[in-house]
C-alpha positions as CSV (number, residue, x, y, z in Angstrom):
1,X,-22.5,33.7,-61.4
2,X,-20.9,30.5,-61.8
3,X,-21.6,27.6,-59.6
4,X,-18.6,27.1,-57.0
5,X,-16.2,24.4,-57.1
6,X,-17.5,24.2,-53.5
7,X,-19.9,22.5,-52.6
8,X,-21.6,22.1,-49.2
9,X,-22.7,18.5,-49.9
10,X,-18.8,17.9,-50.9
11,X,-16.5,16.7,-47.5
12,X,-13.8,18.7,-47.6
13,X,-10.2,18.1,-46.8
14,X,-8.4,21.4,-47.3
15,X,-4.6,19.8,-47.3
16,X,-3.5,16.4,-48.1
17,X,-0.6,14.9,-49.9
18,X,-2.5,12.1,-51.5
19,X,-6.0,11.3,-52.9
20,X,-7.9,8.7,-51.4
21,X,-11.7,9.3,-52.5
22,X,-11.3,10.3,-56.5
23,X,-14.0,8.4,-57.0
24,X,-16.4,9.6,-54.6
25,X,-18.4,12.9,-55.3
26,X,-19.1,13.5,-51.6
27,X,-15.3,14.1,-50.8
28,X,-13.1,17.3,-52.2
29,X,-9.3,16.7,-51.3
30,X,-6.9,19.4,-52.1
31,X,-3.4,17.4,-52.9
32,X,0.0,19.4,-51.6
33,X,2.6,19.1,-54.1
34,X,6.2,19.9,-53.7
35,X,7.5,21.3,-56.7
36,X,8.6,18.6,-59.4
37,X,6.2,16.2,-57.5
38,X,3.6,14.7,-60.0
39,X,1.0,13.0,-57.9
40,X,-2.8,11.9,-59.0
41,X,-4.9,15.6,-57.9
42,X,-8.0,17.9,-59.4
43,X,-7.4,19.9,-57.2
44,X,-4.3,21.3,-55.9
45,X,-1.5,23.4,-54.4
46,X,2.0,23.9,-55.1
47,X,4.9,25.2,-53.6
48,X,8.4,24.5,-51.9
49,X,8.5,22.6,-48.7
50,X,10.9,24.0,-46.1
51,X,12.1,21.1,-45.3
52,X,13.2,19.8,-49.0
53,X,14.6,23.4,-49.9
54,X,18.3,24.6,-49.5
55,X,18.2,28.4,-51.0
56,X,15.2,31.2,-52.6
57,X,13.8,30.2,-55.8
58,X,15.3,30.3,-59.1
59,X,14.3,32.0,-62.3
60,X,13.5,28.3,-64.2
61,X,11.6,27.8,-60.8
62,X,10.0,30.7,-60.6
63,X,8.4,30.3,-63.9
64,X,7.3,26.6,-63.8
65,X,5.2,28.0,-60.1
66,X,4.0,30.9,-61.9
67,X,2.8,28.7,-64.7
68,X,1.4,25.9,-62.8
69,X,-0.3,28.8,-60.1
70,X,-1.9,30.4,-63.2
71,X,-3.7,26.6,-64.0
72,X,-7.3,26.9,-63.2
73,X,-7.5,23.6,-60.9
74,X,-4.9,25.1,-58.7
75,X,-6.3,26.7,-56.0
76,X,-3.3,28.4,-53.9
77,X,0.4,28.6,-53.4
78,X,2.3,26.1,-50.7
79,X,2.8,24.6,-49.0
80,X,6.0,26.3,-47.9
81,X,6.9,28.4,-44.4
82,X,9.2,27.8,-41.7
83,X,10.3,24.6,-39.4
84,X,13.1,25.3,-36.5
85,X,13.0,21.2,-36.5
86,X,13.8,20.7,-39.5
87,X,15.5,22.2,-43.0
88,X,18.1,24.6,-43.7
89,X,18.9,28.0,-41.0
90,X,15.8,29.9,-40.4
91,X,17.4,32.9,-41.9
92,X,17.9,31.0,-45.1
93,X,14.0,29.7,-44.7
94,X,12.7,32.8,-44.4
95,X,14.5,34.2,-47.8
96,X,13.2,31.1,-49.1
97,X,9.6,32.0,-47.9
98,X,10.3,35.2,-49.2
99,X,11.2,34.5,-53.0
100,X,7.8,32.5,-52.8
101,X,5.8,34.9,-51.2
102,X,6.6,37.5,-53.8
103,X,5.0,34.8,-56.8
104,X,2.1,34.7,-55.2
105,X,1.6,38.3,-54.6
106,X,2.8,39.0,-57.9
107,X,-0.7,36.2,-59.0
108,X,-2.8,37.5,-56.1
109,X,-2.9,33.5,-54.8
110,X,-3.7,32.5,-51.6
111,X,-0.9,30.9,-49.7
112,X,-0.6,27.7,-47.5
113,X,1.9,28.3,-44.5
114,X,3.9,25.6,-43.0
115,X,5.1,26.3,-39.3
116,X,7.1,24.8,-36.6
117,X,7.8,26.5,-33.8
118,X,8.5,30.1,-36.0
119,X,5.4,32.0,-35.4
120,X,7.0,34.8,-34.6
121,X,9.2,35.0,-37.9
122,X,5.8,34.6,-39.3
123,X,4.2,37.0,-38.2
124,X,7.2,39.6,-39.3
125,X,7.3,38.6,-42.8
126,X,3.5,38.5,-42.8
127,X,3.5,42.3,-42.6
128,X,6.1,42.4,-45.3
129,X,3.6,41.0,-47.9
130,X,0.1,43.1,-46.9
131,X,-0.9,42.5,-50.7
132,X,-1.8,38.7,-50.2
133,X,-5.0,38.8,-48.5
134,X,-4.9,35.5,-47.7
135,X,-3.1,33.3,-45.7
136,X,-3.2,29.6,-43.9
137,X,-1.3,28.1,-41.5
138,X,-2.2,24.1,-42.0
139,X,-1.8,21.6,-39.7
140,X,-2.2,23.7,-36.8
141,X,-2.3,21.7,-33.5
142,X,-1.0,24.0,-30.6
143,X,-3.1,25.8,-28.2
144,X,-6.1,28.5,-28.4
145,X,-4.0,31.8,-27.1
146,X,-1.4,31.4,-30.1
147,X,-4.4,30.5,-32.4
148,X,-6.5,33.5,-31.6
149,X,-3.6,36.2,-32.0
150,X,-2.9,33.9,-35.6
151,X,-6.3,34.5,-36.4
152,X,-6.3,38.1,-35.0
153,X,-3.5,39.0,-37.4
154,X,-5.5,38.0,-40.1
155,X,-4.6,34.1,-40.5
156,X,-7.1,31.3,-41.5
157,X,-6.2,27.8,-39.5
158,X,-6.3,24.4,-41.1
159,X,-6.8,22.0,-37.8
160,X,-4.3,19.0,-38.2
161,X,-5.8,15.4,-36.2
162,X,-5.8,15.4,-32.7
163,X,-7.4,15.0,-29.1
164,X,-10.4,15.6,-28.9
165,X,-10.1,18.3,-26.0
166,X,-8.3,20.7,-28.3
167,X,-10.9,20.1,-31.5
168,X,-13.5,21.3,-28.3
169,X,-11.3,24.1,-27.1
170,X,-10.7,25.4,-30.7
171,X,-14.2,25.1,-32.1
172,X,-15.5,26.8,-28.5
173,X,-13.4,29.7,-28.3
174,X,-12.3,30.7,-32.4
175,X,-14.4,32.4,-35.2
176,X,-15.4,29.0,-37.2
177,X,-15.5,30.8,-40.5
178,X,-11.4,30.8,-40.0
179,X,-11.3,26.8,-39.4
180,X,-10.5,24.0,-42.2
181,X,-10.8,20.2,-41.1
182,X,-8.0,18.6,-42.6
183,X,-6.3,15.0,-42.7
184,X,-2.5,16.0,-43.8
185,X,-2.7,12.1,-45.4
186,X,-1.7,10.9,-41.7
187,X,-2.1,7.2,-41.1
188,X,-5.3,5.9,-40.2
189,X,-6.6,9.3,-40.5
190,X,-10.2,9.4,-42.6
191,X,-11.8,12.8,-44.0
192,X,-15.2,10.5,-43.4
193,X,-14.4,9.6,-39.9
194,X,-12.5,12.9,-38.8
195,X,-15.7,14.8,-40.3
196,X,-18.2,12.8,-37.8
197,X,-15.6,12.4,-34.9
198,X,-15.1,16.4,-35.2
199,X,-19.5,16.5,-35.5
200,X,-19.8,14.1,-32.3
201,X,-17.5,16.5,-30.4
202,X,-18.9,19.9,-31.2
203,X,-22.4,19.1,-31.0
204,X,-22.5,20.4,-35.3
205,X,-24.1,18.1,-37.6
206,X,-21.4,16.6,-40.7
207,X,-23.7,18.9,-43.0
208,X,-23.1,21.9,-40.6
209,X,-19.8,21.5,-40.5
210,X,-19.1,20.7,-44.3
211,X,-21.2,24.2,-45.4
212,X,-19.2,25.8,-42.8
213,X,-15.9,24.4,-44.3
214,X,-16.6,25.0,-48.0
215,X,-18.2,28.5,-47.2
216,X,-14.9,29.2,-45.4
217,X,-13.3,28.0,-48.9
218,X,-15.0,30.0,-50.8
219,X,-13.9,32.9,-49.0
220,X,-10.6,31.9,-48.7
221,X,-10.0,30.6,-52.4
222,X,-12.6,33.3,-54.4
223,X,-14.0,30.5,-56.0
């Protein structure tokens, strides 16, 4: 068997739009892009952002994501999903999600979920595609209920930054081997310091928590 890209003595910060520690071996960031985006990465995903899209992909789209999805250092589709704040009318994102949804079935690739206040819409088109196993929501801040019936349907949750009663609540009352710790490049917002804020919190060493994070990758990514 190969050795992972994963590894538990790697920090890992499973979505962020830029790089901050390429030169350090103890950090692993996985860089977003938007499609036609060209950003320093190693590793990376790549999709279209609901908020930046007006109608379902194209065929010259389509086959740039299938080609760039087929790359070996990219690790999953997105992000993309669904925002009632923001971007076109939410019948028009979820075709959008759709025409995505369909490439990475079509690749059997993961896929990173952007939502805002649409979980429900989720949820429903989530059934549609039963062939993609896998399936994130990132930057997930709202309350444990909606994040156990997310889980329960078969969702993975990528923790965005915030209080420290809801990093308690969450790591008390959900399956861990379904969280990611990640910093979503917000300002002031350190995969270092959110790793050993996160530790200091839930009573989990750093190295408990970063074997827990890249076993969860593994799982999540195959790799």
């Amino acid at each position: 068997m190969t050795e992972s890209i994963f590894r538990d003595d790697q920090l890992l910060d499973f979505h962020t739009h830029r790089m901050r520690y390429e030169d350090r071996e103890d950090v692993m960031e996985i860089v977003s892009l938007h499609l036609g985006q060209d950003k320093p990465k190693k590793y990376f995903t790549v999709g279209l952002h609901p908020w930046w899209t007006e109608e379902p992909v194209s065929h010259e789209q389509r086959k740039i994501l299938e080609s760039l999805l087929l790359e070996y250092n990219c690790l999953a589709m997105g992000e993309m999903g669904l925002d009632r704040l923001k971007g076109p009318p939410m019948s028009t994102q979820m075709d959008i999600l759709r025409s995505q949804l369909s490439i990475a079935q079509a690749l059997n690739k993961p896929v990173i979920i952007h939502c805002v206040r649409a979980f429900d819409q989720l949820i429903q088109i989530k059934k549609e595609f039963p062939a993609i196993r896998r399936w994130c929501v990132h930057g997930y801040g709202r309350h444990t209920i909606l994040a156990q019936q997310l889980v329960d349907k078969g969702f993975y949750l990528s923790l965005m930054p915030t209080t420290p009663a809801k990093y308690i609540d969450w790591f008390e009352s959900l399956p861990v081997d379904r969280l990611f710790l990640e910093t979503d490049s917000m300002p002031d917002t350190s995969i270092l310091d959110l790793y050993t804020h996160v530790s200091a919190l839930t009573g989990r060493s750093v190295e408990q928590l970063s074997c827990q994070m890249n076993s969860n990758a593994r799982e999540f990514f195959e790799r």
